[in-house]
C-alpha positions, 0 to 999 in steps of 0.5 A: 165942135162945141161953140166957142162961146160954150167953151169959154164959158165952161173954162170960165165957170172952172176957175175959181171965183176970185179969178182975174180978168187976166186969169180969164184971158190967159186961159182963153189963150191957151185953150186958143193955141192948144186948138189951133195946135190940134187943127194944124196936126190934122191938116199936116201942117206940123215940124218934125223934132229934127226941124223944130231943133234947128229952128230953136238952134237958129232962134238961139244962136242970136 
């Protein structure tokens, strides 16, 4: 698994150079989500289509 400091580096060095800090953070944050996404798949923790249809339907319905 690369460093997290690695990491942040390279997303940073990919972005163009008149980028803002909030550019910077946003990519941050979803590289964040998207790895976290990736562990909780492999530790099982996921919904199914079905599930997340009636949480979205629940969610909506308020």
């Amino acid at each position: 698994m690369v460093a997290a400091k690695e990491e942040a580096q390279k997303i940073i060095q990919n972005l163009p150079d008149d980028c803002t800090y909030e550019d910077i953070q946003y990519h941050l944050y979803v590289v964040e989500k998207i790895n976290n996404g990736i562990e909780r798949a492999k530790k099982g923790e996921v919904s199914s289509h079905h599930e997340a249809r009636e949480r979205m339907a629940k969610w909506l319905s308020r």
